[in-house]
N, CA, C and O of each residue as an XYZ file, in Angstrom:
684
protein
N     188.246     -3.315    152.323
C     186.897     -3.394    151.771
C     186.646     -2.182    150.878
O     186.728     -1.033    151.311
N     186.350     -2.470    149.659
C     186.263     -1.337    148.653
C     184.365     -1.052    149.074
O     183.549     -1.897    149.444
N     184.174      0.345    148.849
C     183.037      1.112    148.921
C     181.705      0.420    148.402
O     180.600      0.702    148.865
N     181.931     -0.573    147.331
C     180.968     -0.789    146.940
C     180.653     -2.160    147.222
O     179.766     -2.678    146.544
N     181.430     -3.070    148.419
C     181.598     -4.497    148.543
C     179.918     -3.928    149.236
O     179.502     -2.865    149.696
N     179.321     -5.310    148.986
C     178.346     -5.353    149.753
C     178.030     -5.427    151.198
O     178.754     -6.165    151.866
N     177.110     -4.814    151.774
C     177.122     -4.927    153.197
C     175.728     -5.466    154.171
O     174.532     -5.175    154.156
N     176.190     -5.971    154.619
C     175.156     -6.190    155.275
C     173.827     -5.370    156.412
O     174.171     -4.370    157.042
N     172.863     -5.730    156.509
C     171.981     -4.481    156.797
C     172.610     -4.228    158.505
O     172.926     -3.229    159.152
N     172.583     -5.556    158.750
C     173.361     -5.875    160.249
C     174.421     -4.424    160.870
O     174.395     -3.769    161.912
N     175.278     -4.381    159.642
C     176.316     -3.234    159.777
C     176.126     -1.720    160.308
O     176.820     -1.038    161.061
N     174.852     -1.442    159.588
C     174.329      0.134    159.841
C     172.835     -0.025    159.931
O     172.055      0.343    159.052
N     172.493     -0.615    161.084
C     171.439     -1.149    161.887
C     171.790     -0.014    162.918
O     172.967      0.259    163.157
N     170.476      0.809    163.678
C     170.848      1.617    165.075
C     169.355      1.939    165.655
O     168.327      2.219    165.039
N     169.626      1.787    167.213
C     168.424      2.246    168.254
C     168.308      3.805    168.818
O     168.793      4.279    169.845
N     167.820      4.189    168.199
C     167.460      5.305    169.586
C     166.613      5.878    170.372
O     165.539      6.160    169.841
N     166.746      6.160    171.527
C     165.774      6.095    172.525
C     165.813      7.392    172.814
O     166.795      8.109    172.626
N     164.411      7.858    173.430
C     163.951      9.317    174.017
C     163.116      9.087    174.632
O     162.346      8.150    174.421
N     163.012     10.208    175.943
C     162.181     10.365    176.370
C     160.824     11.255    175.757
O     161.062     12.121    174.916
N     159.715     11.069    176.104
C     158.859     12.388    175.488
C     158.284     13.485    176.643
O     157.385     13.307    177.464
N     158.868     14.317    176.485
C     158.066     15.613    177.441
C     156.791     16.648    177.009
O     156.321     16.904    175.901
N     156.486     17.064    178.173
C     155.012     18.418    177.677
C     155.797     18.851    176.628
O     154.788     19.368    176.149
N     156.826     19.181    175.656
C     157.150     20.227    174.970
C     156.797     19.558    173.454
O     156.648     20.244    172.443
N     156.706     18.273    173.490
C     156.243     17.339    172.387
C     154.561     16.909    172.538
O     153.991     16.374    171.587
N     154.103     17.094    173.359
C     152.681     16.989    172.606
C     151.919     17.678    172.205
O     152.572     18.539    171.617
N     150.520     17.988    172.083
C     149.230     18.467    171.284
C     148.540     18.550    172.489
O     148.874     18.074    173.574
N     147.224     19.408    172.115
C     146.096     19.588    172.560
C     146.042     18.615    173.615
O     146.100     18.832    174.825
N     145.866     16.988    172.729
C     145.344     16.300    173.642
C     146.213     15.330    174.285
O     145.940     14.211    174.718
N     147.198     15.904    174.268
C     147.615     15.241    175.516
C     148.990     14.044    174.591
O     150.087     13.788    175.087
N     148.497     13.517    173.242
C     149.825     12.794    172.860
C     150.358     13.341    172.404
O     149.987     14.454    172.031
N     151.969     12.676    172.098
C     153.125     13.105    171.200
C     152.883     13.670    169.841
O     152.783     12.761    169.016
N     152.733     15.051    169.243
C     152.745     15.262    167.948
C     153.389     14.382    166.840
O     154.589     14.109    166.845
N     152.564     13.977    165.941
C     152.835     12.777    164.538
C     154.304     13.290    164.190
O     155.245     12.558    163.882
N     154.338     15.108    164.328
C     155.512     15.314    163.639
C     156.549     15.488    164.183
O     157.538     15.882    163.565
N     156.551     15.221    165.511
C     157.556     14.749    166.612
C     158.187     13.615    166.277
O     159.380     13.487    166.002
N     157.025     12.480    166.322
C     157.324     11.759    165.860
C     158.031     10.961    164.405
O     158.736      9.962    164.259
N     157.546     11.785    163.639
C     158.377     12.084    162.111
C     159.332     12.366    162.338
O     160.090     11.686    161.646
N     160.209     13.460    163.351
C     161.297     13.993    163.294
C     162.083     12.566    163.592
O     162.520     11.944    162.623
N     162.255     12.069    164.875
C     162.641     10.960    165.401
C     162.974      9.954    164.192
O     164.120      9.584    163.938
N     162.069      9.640    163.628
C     161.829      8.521    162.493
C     162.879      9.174    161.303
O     163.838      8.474    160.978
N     162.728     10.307    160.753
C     163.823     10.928    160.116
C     165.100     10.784    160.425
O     165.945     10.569    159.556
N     165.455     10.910    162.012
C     166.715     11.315    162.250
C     167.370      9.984    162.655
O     168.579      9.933    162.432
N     166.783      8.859    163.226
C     167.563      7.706    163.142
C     167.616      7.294    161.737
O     168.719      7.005    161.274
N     166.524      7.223    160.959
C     166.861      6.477    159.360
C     167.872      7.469    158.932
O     168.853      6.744    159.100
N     168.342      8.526    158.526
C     169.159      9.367    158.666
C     170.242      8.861    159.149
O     171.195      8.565    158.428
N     170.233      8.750    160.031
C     171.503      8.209    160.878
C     172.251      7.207    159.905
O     173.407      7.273    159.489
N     170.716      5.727    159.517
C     171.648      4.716    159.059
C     171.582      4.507    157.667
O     171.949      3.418    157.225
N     171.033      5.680    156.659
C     171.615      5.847    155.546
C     172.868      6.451    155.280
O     173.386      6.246    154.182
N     173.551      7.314    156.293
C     174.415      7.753    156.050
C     175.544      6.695    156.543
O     176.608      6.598    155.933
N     175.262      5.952    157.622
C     176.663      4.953    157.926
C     176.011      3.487    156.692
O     176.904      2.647    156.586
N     175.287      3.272    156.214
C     175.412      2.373    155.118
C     176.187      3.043    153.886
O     177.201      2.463    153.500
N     175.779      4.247    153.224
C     176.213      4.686    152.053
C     177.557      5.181    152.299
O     178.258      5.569    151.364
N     178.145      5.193    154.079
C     179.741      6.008    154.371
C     180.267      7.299    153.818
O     181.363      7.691    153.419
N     178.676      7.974    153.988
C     178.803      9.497    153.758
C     177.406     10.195    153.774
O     176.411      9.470    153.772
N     177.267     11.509    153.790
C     176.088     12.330    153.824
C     174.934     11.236    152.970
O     175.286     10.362    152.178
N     173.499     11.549    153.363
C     172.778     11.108    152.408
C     171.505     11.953    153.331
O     171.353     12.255    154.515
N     170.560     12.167    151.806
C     169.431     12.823    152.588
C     167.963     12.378    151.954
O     167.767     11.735    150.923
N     167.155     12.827    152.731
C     165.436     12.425    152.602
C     164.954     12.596    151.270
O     164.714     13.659    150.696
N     164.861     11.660    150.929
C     164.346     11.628    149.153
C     162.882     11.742    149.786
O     162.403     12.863    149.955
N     162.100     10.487    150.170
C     160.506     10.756    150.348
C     160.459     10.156    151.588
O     161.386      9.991    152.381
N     159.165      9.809    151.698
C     158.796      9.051    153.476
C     157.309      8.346    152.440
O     156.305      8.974    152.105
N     157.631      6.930    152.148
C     156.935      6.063    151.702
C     155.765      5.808    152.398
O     154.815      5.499    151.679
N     155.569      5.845    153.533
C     154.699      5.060    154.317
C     155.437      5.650    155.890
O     156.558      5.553    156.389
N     154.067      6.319    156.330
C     154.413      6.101    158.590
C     152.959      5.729    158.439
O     152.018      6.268    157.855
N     153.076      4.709    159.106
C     151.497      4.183    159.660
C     151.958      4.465    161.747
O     152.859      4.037    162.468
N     150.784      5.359    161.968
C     150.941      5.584    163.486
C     149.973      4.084    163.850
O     149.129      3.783    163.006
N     150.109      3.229    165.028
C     149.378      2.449    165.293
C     148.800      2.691    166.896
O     147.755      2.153    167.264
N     149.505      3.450    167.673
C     148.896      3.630    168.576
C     149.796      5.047    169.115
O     150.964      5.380    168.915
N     148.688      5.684    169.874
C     149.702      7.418    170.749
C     150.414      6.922    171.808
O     150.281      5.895    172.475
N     151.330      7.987    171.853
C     152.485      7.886    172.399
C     152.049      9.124    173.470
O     151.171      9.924    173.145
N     152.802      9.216    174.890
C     152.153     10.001    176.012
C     153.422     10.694    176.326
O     154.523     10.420    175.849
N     153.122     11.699    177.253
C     153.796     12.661    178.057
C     155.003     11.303    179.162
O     154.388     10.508    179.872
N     156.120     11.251    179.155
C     156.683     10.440    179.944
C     157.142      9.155    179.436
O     157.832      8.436    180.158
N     156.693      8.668    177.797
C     156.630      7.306    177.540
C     158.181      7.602    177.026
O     158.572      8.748    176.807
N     159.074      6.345    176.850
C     160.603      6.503    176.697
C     160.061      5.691    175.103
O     159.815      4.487    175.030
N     159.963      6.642    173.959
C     160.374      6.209    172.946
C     161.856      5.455    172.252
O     162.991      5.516    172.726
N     161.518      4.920    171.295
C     162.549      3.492    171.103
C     162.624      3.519    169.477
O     161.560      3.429    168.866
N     163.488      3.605    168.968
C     163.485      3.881    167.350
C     164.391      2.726    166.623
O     165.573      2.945    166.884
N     164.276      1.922    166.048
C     164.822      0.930    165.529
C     164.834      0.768    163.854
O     163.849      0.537    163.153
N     165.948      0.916    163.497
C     166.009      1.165    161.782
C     167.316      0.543    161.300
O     168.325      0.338    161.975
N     167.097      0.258    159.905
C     168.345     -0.509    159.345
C     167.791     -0.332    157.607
O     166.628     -0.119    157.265
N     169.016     -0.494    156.667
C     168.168     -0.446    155.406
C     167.896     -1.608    154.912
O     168.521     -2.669    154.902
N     166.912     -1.296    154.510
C     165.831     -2.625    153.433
C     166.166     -3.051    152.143
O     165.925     -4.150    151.645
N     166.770     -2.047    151.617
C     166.786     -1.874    149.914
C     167.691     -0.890    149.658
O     167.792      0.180    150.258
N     168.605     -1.446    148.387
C     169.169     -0.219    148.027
C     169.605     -0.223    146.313
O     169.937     -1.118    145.536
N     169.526      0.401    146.259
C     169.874      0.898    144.638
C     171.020      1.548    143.551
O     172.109      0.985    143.437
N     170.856      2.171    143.150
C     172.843      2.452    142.265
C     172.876      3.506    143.415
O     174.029      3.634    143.826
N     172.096      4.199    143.983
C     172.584      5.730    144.456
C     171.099      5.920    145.760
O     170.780      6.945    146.362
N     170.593      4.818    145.824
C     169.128      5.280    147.044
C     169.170      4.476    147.831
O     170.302      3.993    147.826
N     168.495      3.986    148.614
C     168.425      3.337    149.258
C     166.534      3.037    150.349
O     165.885      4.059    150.125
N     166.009      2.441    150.925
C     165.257      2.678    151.381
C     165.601      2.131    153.043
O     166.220      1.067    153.032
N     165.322      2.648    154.383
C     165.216      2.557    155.524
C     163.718      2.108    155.978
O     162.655      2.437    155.450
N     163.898      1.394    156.935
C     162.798      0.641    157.714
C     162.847      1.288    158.976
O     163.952      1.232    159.515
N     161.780      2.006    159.718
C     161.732      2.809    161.219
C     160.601      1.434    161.973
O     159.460      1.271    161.540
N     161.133      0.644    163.019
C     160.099      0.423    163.927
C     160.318      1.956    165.240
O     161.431      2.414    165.497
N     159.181      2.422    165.795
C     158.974      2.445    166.654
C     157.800      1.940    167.371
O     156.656      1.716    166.975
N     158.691      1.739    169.221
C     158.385      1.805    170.485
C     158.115      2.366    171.380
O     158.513      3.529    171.428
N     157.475      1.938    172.292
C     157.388      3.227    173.482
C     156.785      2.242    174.883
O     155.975      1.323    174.759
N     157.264      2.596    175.906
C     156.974      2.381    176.986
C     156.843      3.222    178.098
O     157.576      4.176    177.837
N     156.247      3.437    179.355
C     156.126      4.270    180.555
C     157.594      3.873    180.617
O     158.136      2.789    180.398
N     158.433      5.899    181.234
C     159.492      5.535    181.655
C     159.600      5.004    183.444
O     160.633      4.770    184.071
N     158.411      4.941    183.853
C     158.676      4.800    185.040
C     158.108      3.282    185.678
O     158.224      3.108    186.891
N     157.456      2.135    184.771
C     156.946      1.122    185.086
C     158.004     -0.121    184.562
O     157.771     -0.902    183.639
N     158.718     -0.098    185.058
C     159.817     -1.933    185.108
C     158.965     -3.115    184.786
O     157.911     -3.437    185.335
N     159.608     -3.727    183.781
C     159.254     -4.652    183.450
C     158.550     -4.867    182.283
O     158.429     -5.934    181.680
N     157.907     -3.346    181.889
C     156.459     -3.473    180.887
C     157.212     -3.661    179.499
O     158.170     -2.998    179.101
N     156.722     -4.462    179.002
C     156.571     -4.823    177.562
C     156.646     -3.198    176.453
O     155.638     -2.524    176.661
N     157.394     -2.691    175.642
C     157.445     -2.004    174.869
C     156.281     -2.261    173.836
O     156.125     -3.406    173.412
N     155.533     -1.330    173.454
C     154.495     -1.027    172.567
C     154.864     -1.160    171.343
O     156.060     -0.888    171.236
N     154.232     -1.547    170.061
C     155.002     -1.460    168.348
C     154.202      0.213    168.389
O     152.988      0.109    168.562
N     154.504      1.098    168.309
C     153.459      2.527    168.074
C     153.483      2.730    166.469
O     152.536      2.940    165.712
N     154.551      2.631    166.253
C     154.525      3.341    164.476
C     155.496      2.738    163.700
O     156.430      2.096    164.180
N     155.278      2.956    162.272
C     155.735      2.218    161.278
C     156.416      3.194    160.549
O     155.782      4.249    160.552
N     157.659      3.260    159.810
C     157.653      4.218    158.859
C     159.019      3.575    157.425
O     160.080      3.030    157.731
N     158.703      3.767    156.409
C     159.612      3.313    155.293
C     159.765      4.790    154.617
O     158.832      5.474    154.196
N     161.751      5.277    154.603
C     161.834      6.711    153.788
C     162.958      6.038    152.841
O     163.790      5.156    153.051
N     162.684      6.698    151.890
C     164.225      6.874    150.598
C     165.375      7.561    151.122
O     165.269      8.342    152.067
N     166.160      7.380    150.715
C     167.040      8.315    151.332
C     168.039      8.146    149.754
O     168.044      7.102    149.102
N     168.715      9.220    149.420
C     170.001      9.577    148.265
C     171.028      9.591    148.579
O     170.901     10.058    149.710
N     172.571      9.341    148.375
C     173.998      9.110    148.823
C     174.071     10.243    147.951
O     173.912     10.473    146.752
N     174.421     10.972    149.174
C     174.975     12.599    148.086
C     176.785     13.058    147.946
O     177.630     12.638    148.736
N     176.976     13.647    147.203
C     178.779     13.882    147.039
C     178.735     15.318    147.436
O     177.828     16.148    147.501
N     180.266     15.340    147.726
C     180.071     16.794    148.458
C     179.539     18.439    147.423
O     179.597     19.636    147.703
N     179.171     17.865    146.502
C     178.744     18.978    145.501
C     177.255     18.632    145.434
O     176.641     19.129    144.489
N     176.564     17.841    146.309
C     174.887     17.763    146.577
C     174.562     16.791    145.152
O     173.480     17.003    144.606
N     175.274     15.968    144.682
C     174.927     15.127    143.434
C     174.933     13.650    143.829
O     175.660     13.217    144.723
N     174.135     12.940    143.160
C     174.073     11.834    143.673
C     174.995     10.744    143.335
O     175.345     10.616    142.162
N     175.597      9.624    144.608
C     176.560      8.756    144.412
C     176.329      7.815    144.383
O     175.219      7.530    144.833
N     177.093      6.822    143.907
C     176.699      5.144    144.407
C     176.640      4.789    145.714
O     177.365      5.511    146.398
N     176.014      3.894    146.375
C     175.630      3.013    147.812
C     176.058      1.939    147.423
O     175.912      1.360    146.346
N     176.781      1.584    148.635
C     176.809     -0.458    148.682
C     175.634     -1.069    148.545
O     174.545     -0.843    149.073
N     175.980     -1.867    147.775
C     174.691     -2.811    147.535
C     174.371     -4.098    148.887
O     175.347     -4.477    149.534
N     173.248     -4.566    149.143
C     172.553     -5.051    150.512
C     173.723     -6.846    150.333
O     173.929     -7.800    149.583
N     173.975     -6.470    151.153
C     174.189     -8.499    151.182
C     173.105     -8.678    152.408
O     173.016     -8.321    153.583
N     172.386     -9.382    151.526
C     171.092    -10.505    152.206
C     171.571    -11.783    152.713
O     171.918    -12.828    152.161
N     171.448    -11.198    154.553
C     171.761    -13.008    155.098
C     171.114    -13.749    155.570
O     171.559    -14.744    156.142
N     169.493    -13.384    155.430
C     168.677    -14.011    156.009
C     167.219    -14.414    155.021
O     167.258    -14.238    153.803
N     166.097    -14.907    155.638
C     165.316    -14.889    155.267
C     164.814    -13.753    155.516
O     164.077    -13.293    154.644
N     165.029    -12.985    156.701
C     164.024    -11.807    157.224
C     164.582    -10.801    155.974
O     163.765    -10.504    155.102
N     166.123    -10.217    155.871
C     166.746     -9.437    154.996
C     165.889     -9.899    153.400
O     165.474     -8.918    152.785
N     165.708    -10.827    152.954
C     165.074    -11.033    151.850
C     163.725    -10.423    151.925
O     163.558     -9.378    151.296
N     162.789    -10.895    152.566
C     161.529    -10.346    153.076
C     161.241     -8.755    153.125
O     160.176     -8.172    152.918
N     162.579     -8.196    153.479
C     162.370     -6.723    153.780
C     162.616     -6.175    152.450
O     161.794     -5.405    151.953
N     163.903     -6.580    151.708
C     164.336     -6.243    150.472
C     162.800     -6.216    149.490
O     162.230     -5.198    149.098
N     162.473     -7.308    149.310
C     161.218     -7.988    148.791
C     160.106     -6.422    148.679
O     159.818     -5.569    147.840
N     159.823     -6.719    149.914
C     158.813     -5.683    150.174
C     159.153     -4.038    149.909
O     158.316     -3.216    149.535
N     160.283     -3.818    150.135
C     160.995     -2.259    149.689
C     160.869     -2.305    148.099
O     160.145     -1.379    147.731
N     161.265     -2.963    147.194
C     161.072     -3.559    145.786
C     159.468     -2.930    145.757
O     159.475     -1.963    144.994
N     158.349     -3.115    146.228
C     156.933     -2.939    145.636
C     156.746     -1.844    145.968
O     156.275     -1.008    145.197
N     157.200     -1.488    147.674
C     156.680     -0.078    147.886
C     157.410      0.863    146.723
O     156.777      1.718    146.103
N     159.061      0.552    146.472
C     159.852      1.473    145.625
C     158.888      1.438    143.977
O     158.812      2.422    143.241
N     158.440      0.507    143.773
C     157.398      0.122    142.366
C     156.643      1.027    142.222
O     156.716      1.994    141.465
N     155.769      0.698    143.061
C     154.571      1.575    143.672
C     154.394      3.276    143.319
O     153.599      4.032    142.761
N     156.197      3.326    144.319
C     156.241      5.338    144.336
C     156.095      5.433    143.289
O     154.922      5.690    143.017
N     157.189      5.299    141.874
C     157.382      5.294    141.272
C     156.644      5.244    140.134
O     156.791      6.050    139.215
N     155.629      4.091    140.133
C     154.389      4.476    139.132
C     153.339      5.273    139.277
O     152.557      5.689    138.422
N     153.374      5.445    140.363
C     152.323      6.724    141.268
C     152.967      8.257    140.478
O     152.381      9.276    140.112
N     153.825      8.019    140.452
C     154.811      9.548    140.259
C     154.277      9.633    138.790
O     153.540     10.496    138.312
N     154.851      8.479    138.158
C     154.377      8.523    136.570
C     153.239      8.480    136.536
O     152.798      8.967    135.496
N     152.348      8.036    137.347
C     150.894      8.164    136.631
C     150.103      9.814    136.665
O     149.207     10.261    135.949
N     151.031     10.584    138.061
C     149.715     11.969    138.072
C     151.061     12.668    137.341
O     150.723     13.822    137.075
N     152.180     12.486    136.992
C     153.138     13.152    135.790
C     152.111     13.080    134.218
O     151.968     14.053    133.477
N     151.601     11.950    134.018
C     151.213     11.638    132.916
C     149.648     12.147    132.957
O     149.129     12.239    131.845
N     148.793     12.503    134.132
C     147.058     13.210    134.157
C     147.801     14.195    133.936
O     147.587     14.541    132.774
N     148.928     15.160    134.633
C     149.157     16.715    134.458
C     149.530     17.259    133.240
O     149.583     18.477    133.067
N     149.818     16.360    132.294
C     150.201     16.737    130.965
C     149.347     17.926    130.150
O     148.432     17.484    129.455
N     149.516     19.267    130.147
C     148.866     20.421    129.546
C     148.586     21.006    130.840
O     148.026     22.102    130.816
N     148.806     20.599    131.743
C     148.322     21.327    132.963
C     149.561     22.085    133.848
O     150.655     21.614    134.157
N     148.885     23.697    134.203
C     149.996     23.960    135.241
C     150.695     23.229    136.338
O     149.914     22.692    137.124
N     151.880     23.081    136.579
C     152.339     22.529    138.021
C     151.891     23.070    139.400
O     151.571     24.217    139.712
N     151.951     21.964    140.127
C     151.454     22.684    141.667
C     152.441     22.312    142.081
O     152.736     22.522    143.258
């Protein structure tokens, strides 16, 4: 299989699970957002680098929608695979989960959402080509689909406050 045969999302799809302890929450009692960011980073991470079959790193973080807190004890659940990909990017899909680690049986929670870019880098930090997605489903279309608008989206967002800052210092 040459590097650039297409692959399926199936291939570099991965779960990972944690527990959450006192050393991860806040004030009040839930899991810090940026706990949770880390997690969401480090599995999509994970499966940009076994899709692209080498280093790749955090271009942006499109979208985390938190939908519900996560507690002292709950066994977080991280589920990611890529959505979209491009000559050299790619975009990752994060579900997380969470459940009490100590109640059998209970239904896992959807808690948070998150879509990041990620870049296929060469060992001189420059950017490489990625396999392109083979779509085998309807769902794989759907996700592709939707990575396509959010990737639209960044992108004209970028150009549009590039194009207000024009005469203006950078921040």
């Amino acid at each position: 299989m040459s590097s650039l045969d297409p692959v399926s999302p199936a291939v570099s799809r991965i779960a990972l699970s944690r527990i959450m302890t006192q050393a991860d929450v806040n004030l009040l009692g839930t899991v810090h957002g940026g706990v949770m960011m880390k997690l969401v980073d480090d599995v999509a991470g994970l499966v940009a680098t076994r899709h692209s079959l080498g280093p790749a790193v955090t271009a942006a973080m499109d979208e985390m929608l938190f939908r519900f807190p996560v507690h002292v004890g709950d066994l977080v659940h991280t589920y990611a695979q890529v959505n979209w990909t491009g000559r050299t990017s790619m975009e990752v899909g994060v579900r997380v989960e969470a459940e009490p680690w100590n109640v059998p049986d209970r239904t896992p929670v959807h808690v948070a959402t998150a879509f990041l870019a990620f870049v296929a880098i060469d060992a001189e930090g420059k950017p490489r080509s990625v396999p392109p997605l083979r779509l085998e489903s309807a769902e794989d279309e759907r996700r592709f689909h939707e990575a396509t608008i959010r990737r639209e989206h960044r992108l004209a967002r970028r150009t549009a406050i590039a194009q207000s800052r024009k005469g203006e210092p950078g921040v």
